[in-house]
C-alpha positions as CSV (number, residue, x, y, z in Angstrom):
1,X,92.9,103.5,51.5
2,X,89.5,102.4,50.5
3,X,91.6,98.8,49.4
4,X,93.0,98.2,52.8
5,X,89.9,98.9,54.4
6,X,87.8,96.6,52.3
7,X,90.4,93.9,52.8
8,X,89.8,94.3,56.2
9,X,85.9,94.3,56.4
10,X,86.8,91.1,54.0
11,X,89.1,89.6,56.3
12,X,86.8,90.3,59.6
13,X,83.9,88.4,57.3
14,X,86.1,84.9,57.5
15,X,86.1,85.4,61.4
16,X,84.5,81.9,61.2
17,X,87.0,80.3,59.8
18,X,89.6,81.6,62.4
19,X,88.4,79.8,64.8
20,X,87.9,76.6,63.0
21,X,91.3,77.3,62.7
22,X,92.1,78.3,66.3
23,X,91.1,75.2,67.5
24,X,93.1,73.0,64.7
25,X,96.2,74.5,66.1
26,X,94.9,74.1,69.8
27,X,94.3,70.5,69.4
28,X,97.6,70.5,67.4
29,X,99.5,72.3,70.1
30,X,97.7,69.8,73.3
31,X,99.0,66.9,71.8
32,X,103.1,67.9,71.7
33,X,102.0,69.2,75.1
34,X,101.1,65.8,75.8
35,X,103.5,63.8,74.2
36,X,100.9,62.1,72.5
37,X,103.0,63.8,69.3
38,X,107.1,63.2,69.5
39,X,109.6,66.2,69.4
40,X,112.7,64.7,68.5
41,X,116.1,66.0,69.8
42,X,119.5,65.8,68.1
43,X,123.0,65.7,69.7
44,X,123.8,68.8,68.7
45,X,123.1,72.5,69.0
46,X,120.0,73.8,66.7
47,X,119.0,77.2,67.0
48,X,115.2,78.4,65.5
49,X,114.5,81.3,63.7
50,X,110.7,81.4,63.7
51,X,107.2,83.8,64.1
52,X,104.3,83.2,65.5
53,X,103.0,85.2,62.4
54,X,103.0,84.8,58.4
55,X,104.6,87.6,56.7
56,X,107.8,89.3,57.3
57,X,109.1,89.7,60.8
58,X,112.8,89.5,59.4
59,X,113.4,86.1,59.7
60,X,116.2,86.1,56.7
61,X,118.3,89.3,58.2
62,X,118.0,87.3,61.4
63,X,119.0,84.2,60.0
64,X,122.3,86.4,57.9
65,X,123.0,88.1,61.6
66,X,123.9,84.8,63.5
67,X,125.8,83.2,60.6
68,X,127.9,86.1,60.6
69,X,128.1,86.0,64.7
70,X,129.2,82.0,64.4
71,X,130.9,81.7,61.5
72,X,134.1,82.2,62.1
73,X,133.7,80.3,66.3
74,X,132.0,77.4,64.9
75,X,131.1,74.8,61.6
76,X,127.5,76.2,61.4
77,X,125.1,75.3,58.5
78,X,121.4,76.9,58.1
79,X,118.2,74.7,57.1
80,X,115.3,75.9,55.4
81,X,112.0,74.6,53.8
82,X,112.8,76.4,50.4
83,X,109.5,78.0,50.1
84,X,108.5,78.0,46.5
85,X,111.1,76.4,45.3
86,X,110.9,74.1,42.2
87,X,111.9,71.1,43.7
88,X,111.5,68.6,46.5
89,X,113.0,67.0,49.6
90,X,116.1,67.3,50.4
91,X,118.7,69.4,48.9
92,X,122.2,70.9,49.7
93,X,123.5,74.1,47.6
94,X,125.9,73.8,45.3
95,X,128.6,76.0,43.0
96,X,125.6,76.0,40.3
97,X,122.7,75.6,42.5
98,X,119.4,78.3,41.6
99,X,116.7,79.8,43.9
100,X,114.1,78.1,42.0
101,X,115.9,74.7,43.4
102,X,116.4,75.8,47.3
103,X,114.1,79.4,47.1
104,X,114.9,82.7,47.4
105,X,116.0,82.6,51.0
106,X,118.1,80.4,51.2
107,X,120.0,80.9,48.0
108,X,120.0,84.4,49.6
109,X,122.2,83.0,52.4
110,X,124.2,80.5,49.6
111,X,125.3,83.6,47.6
112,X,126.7,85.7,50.7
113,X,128.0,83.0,52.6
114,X,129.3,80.7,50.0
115,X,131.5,78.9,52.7
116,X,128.9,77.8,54.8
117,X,126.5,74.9,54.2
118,X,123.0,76.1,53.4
119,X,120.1,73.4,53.1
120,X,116.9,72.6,52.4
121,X,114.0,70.1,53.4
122,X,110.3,69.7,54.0
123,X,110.4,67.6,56.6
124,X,113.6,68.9,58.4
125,X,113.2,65.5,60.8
126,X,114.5,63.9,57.9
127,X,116.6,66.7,56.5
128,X,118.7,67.1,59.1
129,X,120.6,63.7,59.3
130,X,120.6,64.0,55.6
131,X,122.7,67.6,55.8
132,X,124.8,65.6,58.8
133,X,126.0,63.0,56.9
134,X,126.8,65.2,53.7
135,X,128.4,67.9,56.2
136,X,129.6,66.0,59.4
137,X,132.3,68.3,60.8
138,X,128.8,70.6,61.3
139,X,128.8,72.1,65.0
140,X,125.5,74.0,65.0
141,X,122.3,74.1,62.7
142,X,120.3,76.9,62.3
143,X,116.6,76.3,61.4
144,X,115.1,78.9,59.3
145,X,111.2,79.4,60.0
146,X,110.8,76.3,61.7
147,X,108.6,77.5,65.7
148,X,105.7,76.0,64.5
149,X,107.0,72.8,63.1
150,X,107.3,70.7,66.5
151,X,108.5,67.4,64.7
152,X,112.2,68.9,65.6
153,X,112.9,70.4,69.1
154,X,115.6,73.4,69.1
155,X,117.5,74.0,72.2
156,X,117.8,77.6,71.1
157,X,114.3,78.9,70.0
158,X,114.4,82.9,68.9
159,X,110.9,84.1,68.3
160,X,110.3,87.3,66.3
161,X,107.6,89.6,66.6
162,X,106.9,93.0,64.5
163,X,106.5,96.3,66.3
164,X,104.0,97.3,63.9
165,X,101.8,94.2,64.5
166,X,102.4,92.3,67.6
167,X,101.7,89.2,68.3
168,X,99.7,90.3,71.3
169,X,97.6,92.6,69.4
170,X,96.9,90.0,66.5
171,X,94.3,87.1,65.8
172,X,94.4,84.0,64.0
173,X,94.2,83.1,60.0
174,X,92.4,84.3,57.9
175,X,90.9,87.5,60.1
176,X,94.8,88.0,61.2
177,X,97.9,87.0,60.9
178,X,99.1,84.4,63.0
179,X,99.8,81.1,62.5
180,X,100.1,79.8,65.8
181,X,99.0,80.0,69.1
182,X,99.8,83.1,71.2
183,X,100.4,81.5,74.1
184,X,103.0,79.2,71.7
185,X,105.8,82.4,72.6
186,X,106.4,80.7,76.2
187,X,108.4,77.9,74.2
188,X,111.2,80.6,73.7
189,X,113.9,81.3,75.0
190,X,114.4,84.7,73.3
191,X,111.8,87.0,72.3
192,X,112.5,89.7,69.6
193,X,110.3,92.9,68.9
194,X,112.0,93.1,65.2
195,X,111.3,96.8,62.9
196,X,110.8,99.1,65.8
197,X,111.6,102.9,65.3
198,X,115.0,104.2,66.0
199,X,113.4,106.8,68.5
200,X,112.2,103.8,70.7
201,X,112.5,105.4,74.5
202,X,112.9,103.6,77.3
203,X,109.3,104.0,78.3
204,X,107.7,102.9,75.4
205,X,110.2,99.6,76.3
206,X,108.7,99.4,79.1
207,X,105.2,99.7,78.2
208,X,105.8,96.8,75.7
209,X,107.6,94.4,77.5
210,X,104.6,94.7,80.2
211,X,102.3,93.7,77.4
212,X,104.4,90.7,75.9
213,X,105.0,89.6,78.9
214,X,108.1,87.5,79.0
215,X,108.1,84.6,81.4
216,X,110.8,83.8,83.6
217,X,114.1,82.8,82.0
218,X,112.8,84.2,79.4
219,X,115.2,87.1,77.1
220,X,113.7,90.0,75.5
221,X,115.2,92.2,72.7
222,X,114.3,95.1,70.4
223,X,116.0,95.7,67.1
224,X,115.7,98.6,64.2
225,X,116.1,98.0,60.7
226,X,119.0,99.0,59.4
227,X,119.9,99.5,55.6
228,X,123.5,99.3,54.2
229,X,124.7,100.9,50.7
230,X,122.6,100.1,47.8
231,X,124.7,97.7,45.3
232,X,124.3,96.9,41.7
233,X,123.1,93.4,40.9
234,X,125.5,92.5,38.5
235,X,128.6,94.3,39.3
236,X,128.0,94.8,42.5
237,X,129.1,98.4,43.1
238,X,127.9,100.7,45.6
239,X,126.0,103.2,45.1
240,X,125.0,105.9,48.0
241,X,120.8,107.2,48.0
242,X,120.2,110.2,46.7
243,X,117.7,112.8,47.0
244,X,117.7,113.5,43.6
245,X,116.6,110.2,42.0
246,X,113.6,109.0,41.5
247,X,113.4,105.4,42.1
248,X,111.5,102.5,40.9
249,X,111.2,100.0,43.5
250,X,110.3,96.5,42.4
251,X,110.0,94.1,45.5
252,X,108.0,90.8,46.2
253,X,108.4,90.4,49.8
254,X,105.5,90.2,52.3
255,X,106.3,93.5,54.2
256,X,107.6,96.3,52.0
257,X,106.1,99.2,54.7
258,X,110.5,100.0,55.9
259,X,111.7,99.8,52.5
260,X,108.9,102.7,51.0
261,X,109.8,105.0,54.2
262,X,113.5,104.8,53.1
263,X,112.8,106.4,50.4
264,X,110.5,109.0,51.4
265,X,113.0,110.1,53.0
266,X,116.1,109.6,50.9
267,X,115.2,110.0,47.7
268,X,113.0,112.8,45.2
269,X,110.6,110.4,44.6
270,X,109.6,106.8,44.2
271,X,107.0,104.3,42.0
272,X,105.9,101.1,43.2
273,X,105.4,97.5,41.6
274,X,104.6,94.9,44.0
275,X,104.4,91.8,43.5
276,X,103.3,88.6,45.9
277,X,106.0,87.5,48.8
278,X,108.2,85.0,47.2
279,X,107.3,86.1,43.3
280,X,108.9,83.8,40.6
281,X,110.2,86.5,38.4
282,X,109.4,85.8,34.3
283,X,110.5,87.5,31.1
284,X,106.9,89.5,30.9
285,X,107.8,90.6,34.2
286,X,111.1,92.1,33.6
287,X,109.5,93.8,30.2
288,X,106.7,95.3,32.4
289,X,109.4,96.7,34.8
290,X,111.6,97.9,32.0
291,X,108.3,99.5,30.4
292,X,107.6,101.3,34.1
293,X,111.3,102.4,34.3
294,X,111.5,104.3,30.7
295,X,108.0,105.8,31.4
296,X,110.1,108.2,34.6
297,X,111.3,111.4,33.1
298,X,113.7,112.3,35.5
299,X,117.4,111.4,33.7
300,X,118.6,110.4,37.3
301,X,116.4,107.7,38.3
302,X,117.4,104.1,39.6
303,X,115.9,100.6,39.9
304,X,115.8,99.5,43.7
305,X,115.1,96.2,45.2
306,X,115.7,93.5,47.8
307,X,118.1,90.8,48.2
308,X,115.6,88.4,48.4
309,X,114.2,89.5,45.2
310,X,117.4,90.3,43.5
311,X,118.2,85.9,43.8
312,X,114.9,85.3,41.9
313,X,115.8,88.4,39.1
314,X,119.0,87.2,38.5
315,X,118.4,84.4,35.9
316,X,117.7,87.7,33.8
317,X,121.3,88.8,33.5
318,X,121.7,89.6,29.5
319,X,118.7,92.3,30.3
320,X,120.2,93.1,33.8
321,X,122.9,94.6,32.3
322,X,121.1,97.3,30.5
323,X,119.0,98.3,33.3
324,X,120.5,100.4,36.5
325,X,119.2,97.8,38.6
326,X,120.5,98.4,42.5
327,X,120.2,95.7,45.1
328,X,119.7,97.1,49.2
329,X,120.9,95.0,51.8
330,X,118.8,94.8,55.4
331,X,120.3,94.3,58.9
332,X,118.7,94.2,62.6
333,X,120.7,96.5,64.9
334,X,119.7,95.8,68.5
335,X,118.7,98.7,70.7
336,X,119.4,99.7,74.1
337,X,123.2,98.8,73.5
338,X,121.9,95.0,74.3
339,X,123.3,93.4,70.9
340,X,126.4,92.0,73.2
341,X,123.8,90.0,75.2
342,X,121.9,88.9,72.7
343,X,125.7,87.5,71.3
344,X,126.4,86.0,74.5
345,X,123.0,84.3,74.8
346,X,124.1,82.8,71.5
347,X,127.3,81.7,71.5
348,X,127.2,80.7,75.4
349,X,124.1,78.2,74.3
350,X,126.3,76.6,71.7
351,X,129.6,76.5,74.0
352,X,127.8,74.7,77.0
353,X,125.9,72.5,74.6
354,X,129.2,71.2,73.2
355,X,130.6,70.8,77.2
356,X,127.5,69.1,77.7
């Protein structure tokens, strides 16, 4: 308590700063306005996954929910930057291909979607021809993270924003958390209100969309999180929560707030060690966790963590296999029965783009 709210006096200190940076993005911004900066457009369909935000809106469970919506209609292939990755430029996965090559996202989307083409770039202006001409039966690309980076325009833009911290209600690094300018979410073509509670009513729905205010044309969705049964990392068998364990959960992802909840409320009790979004994982590391897991009494206790950290854990396999370490799988389920239209929107974009 006393932690969060000294970060926060901290972060309301750099106030200056913000709007140094404000007005880095605004100039930044003008000139695409303006042409004076080029957008380029490819002759195919691309479809963004992006935020207005750093930190996890659920860009990656988006990203895994429309390959599995196009996969089978169409020859789709994802693009990422391959954040903290070990290497540079230009790369397409392979059969022995490691997160510390592409990053933990996208070697996220290699492992459970070996069939579909999953790249990496910087500069995705250059990147994509590149993944074209190694991939040229490719139909539709879908650019992971990439609103903000205007080098490369999307005919397909789907912005996500997190219930517990709107964009609306934010302000600019490093007093908040966005990385862009509000008024940037008019670009999009869908809008989604990502992490929102189950219980969301159709006033509350209301209330928000009055506050986001989408502009005409404009599509707005809300979407729960939604987790499936736990696996092991190794082995890969399921494993249902239970109220009885007591659970260590070891994540390095920018927004563990849903995953603690889950197991508040499915499980006897839980211990925490966190580590910073994207952590490369190292043999200390795995000693420290192993030290934390023996210190827990209880006989039926677990290791829990996320797919995203599970890619970067999984160079440890030897001392994997003597821990019960359990991996838990994360999915947006739209609310209000709209998930069909959200679909629609999708697949109609690529299916007039190709008549086009």
């Amino acid at each position: 308590m006393f932690s969060n709210f000294f970060l926060k006096s901290f972060r309301i200190l750099l106030l200056p700063f913000s709007l140094l940076y404000l007005a880095g993005i605004w100039v930044r911004n003008k000139l695409f306005d303006k042409k004076v900066l080029k957008s380029a457009e490819f002759g195919l369909p691309l479809i963004c996954v992006g935020n207005l935000s750093v930190g996890g809106t659920g860009k990656s469970p988006m990203v895994e929910y429309l390959v599995t919506l196009l996969k089978d209609r169409f020859k789709v292939a994802t693009l990422s930057r391959g954040y903290k990755r070990k290497t540079k430029g230009y790369a397409l996965a392979g059969e022995k291909t490691t997160a510390l090559e592409i990053g933990d996202e996208p070697m996220q989307f290699h492992t459970k979607f070996p069939e579909v083409p999953v790249a990496v770039g910087e500069e995705r202006l250059v990147a994509i021809p590149q993944l074209l001409h190694d991939r040229p039966e490719t139909e539709a690309i879908i650019l992971d993270d990439a609103f903000q980076h205007r080098s490369v325009k999307a005919g397909l833009n789907i912005l996500l924003t997190d219930y517990n911290n709107l964009f609306t209600r934010d302000f600019y690094l490093p007093t908040g958390d966005l990385r862009d300018l509000k008024s940037s979410y008019r670009r999009t073509e869908i809008i989604v209100v990502t992490k929102c509670p189950r219980t969301l009513d159709v006033a509350e729905k209301q209330k928000l969309t009055k506050e986001i205010n989408p502009q005409p044309g404009q599509h707005l969705f809300f979407t729960t999180i939604e987790y499936s049964r736990a696996y092991h990392i190794l082995t890969r068998t399921e494993k249902r929560m239970d109220k009885e364990a007591e659970v260590l959960l070891v994540t390095g992802i920018a927004n563990p707030r849903p995953l603690k909840k889950l197991l508040e409320e499915n499980s006897y009790a839980y211990h925490m060690l966190q580590y910073a979004d994207h952590h490369i994982f190292t043999i200390d590391d795995l000693r420290d966790i192993t030290k934390e897991f023996e210190k827990i009494k209880n006989k039926n206790k677990v290791i829990l963590t996320t797919e995203k950290d599970a890619v970067r854990l999984l160079k440890f396999s030897e001392e994997l296999s003597q821990l019960p370490v359990y991996v838990v799988p994360v999915s947006h389920r739209f609310l209000f029965n709209e998930g069909e239209q959200f679909d629609t929107l999708v697949t109609d974009f690529i299916n007039n783009f190709k008549k086009d």
